[in-house]
C-alpha positions as CSV (number, residue, x, y, z in Angstrom):
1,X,0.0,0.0,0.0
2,X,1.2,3.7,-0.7
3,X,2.5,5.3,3.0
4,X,3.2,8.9,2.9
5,X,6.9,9.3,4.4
6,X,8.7,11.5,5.6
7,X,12.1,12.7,4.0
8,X,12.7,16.3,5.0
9,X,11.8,18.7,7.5
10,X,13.0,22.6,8.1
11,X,12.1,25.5,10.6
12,X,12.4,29.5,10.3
13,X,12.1,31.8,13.3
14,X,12.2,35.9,13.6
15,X,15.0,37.3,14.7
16,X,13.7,39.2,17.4
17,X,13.7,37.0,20.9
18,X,11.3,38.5,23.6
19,X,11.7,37.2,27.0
20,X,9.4,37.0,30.0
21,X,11.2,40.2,31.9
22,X,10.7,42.8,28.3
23,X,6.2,42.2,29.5
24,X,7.1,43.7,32.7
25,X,6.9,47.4,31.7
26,X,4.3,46.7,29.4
27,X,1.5,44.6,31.5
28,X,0.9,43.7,35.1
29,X,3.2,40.3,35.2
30,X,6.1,38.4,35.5
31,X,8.6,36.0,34.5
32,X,8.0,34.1,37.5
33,X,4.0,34.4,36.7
34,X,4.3,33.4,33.2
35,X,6.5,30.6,34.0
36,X,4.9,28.7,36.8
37,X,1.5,29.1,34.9
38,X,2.7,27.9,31.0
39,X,6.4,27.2,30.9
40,X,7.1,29.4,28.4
41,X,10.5,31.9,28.9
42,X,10.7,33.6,25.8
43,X,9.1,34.1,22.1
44,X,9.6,35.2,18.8
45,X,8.2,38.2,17.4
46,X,8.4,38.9,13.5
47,X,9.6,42.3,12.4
48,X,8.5,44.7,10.4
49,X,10.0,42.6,7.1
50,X,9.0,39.3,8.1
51,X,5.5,37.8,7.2
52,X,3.9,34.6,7.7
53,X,5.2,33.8,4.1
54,X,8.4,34.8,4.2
55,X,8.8,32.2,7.2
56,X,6.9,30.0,5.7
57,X,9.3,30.2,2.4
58,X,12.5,30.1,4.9
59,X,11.3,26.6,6.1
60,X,10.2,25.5,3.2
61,X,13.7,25.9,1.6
62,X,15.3,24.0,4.6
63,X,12.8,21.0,4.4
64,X,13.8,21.2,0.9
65,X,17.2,20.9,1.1
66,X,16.9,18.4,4.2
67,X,15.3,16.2,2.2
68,X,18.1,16.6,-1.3
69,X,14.9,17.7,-3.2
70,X,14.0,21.5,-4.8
71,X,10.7,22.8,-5.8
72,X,10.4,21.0,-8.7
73,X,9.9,17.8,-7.5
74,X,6.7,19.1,-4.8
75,X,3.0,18.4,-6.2
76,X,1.2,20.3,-3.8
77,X,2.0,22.7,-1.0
78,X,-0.8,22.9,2.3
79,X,0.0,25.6,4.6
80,X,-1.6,25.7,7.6
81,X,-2.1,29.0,9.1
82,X,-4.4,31.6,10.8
83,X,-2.4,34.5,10.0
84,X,-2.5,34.4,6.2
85,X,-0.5,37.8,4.6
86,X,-4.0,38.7,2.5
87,X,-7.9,37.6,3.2
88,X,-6.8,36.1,-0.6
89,X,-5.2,34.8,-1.9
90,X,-4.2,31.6,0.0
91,X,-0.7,32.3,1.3
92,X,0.6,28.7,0.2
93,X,0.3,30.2,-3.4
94,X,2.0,33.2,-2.6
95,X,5.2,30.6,-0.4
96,X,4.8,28.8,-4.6
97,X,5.5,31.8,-6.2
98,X,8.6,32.3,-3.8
99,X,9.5,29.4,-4.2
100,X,9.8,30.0,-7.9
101,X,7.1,26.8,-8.2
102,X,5.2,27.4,-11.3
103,X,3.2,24.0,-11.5
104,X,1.1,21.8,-9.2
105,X,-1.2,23.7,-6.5
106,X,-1.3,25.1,-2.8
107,X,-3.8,26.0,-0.7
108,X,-3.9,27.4,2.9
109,X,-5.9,25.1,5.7
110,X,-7.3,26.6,8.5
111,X,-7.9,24.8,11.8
112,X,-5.8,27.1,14.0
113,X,-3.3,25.4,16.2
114,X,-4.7,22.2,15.4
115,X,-3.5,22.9,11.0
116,X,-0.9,21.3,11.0
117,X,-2.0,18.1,12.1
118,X,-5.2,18.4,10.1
119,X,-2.9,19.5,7.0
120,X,-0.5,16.5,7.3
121,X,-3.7,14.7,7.3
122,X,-4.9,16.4,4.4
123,X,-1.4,15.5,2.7
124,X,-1.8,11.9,3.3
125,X,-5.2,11.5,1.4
126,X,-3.8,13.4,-1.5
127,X,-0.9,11.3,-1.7
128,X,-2.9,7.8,-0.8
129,X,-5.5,8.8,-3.8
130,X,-2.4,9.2,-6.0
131,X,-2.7,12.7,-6.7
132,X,0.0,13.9,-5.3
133,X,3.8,12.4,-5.2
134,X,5.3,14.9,-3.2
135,X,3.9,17.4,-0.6
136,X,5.0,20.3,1.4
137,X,3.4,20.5,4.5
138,X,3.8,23.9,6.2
139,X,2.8,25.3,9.9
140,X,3.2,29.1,9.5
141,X,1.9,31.9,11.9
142,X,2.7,35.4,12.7
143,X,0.5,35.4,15.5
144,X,1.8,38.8,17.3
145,X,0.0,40.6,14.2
146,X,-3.2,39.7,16.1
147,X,-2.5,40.1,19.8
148,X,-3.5,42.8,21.8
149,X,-0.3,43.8,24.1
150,X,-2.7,45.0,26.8
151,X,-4.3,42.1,28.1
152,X,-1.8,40.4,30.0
153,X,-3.7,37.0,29.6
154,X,-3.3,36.7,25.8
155,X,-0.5,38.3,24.9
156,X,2.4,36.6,27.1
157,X,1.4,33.3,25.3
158,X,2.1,33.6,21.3
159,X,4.8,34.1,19.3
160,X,6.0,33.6,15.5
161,X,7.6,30.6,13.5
162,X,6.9,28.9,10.8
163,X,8.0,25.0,10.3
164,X,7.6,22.5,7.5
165,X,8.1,18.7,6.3
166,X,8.3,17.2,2.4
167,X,6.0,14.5,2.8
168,X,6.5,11.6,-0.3
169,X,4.5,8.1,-1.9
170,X,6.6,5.7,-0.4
171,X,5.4,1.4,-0.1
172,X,4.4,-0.2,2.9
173,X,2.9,-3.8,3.3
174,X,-0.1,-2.2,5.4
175,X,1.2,-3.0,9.0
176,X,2.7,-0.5,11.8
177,X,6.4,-1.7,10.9
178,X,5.8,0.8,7.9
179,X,7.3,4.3,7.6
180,X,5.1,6.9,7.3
181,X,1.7,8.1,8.2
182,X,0.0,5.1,10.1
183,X,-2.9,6.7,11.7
184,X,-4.8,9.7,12.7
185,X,-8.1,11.3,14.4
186,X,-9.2,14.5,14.1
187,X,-12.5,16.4,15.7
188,X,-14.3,19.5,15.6
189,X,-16.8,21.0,17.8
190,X,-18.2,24.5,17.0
191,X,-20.1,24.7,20.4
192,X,-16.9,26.2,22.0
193,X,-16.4,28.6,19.3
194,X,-16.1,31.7,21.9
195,X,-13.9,30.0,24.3
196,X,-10.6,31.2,22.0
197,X,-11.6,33.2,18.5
198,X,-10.8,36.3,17.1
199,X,-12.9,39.2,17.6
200,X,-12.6,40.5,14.0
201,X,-13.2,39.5,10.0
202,X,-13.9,40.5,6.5
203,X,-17.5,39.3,7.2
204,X,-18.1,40.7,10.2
205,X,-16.3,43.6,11.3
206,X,-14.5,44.2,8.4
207,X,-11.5,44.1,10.5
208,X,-8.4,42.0,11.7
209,X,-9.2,41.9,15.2
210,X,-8.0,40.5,17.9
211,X,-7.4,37.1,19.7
212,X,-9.7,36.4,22.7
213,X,-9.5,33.4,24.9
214,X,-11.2,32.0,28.0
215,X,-7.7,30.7,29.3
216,X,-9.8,28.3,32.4
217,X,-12.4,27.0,30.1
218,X,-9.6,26.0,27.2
219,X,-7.7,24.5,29.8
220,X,-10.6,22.3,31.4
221,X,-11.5,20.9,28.0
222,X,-7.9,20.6,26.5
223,X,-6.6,17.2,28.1
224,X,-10.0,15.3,27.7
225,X,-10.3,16.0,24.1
226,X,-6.5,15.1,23.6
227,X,-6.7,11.8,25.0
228,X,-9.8,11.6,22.9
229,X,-8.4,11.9,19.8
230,X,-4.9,10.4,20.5
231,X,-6.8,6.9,22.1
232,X,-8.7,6.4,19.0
233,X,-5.8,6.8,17.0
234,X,-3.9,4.3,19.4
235,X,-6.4,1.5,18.6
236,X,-6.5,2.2,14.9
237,X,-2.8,1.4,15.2
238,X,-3.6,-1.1,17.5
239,X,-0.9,0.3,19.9
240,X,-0.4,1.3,23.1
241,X,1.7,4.4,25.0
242,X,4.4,2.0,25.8
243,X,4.8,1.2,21.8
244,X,5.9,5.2,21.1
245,X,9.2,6.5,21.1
246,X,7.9,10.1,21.2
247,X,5.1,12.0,21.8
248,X,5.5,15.6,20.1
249,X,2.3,17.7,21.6
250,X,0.7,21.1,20.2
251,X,3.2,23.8,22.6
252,X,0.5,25.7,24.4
253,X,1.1,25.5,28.0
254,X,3.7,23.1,30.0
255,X,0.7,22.2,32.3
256,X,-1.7,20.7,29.7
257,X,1.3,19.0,28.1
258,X,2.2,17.2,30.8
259,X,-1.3,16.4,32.2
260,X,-2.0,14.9,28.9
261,X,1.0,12.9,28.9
262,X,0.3,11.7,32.2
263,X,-3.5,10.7,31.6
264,X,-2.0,8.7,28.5
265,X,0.8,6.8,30.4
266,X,3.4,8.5,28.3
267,X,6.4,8.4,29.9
268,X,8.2,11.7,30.8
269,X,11.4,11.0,29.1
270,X,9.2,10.5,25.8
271,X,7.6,14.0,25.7
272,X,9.2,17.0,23.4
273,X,9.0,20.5,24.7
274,X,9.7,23.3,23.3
275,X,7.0,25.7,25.1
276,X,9.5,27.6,26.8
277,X,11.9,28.5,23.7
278,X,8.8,28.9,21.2
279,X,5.6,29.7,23.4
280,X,2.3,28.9,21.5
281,X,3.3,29.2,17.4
282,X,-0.3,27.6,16.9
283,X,-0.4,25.7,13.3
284,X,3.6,26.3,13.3
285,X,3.8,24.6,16.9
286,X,4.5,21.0,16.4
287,X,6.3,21.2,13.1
288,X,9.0,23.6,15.4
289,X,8.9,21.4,18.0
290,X,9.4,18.3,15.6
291,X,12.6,20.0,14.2
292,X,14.4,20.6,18.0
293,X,13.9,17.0,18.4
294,X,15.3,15.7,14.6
295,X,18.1,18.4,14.8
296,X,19.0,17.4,18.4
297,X,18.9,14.0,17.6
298,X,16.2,12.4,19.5
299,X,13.8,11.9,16.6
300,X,15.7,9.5,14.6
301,X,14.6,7.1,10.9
302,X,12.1,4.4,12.2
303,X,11.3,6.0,15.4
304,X,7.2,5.9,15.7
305,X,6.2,9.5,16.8
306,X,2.8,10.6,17.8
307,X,1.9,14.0,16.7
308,X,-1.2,15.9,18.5
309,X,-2.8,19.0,18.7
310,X,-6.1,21.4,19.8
311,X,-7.4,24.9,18.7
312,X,-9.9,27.1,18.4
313,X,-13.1,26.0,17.0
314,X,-12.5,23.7,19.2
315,X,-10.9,21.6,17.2
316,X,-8.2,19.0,18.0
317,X,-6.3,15.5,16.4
318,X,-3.9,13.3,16.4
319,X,-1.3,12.0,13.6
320,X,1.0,8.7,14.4
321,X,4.3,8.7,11.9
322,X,6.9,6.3,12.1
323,X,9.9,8.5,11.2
């Protein structure tokens, strides 16, 4: 059977670092606060220069050359994002133009911090139904654009990145030896929609707006409905927490990561963090996070990897790779 495997992955981050300590002129808080409560120590912010594409083209090029191949050999490229650079046209075809890509298609997904799960996803169809060989999968977000830097409960949280992975037909025999993607689950549920959106839109206010969240409410939903989505894909598999060799969770807040772990039997040692050098990237979270772990070493060819994330919407799903 046709397996969509992995071959190369890249990342791109702003320049600019902000750490806890530059909020405290700016809102009532602290590095202390912030840390005990989320785990995160510091951010990126994009300047003035740097877009959701351009990051989005910088770890594009390094998947690229990580996996030997150049923009002529990709089919399709899904960006997942929230912070597109226009209402249209889809970013992804502005990254192709960039890219100097002048065949194939791309298109932009939007499921917030859950996108790039959902795109990989998206990906693996395209390449199962044979009509795609290759695929770029992008997480890209400049959330800062849509903070507002005076509520103190938002704005600590988010930063900028943008990661990526050249997914590619490869041939399995069907079982969970296989490299590639194995399984997945993904949900929806538009009855929390007000729990973390954005206050603004081209239909509504005519604006950008601004991102709101009910940090409590998020958190008391987040860990049920990742071990929702993460168990069903663990039976699809028909594997257990022991089976992984690592768990690589959306980067949202150090609590609910290891909560979720916890709940799943997933040992400590098994979990990647990057919360504290990224904070919450949303769709770019887990692709970031997967690149720490491959550059570092940790994620290494054959190694089975569960992906997993949840966003606004709600939504929320799992991905299981073998690397």
């Amino acid at each position: 059977m046709i397996r969509s495997v992995v071959r190369g992955m890249g990342a791109a981050l702003p320049r600019r670092i902000m750490k806890n300590a530059d909020f405290e002129g700016m809102v009532e808080t602290s590095d202390e606060w912030i840390v005990q409560r989320t785990g995160i120590r510091q951010r990126h912010i994009a300047s003035d220069d740097e877009t959701t594409a351009s990051l989005g083209e910088a770890a594009a090029r390094a998947a690229l050359a990580d996996a030997g191949l150049t923009p002529a050999d990709i089919d399709l490229i899904v960006l997942a994002t929230s912070t597109p650079n226009n209402t249209f046209p889809a970013t992804a075809v502005e990254i192709q133009n960039r890219l100097g890509m002048h065949h194939g298609f791309a298109f932009d997904m939007q499921a917030v911090c859950s996108g790039f799960v959902y795109a990989v996803t998206t990906a693996d169809l395209y390449i199962r139904g044979g009509l795609a060989k290759r695929v770029l999968v992008i997480g890209a977000e400049t959330f800062s654009r849509i903070l507002d830097w005076s509520d103190r409960s938002t704005c600590v949280l988010f930063g900028d990145g943008a990661g990526a992975l050249v997914l590619e037909a490869g041939e399995g025999n069907g079982s969970v030896d296989d490299r590639g993607v194995l399984a997945m689950s993904l949900r929806s549920d538009g009855v929390h929609k007000d729990k973390l959106f954005v206050d603004g839109g081209p239909s509504t206010t005519g604006t950008v707006g601004h991102l709101r969240m009910e940090g409590r409410e998020v958190f008391k939903h987040a860990v049920g409905m990742i071990t929702d989505v993460i168990e069903a894909t663990f039976a699809q598999a028909g594997i257990t927490a022991d089976d992984l060799d690592w768990f690589v969770p959306h980067q949202a807040n150090k609590r609910i990561i290891d909560a979720s772990a916890k709940k799943l039997g997933i040992a400590e040692q098994k979990v990647v963090v990057t919360v504290d050098l990224h904070g919450n990237t949303s769709a770019a979270s887990v692709p970031l996070a997967l690149s720490v772990a491959v550059a570092d070493g940790r994620i290494k060819k054959g190694d089975l990897v569960l992906l997993e994330a949840m966003g606004g919407g709600f939504t929320w799903g799992a991905v299981l790779v073998r690397w």
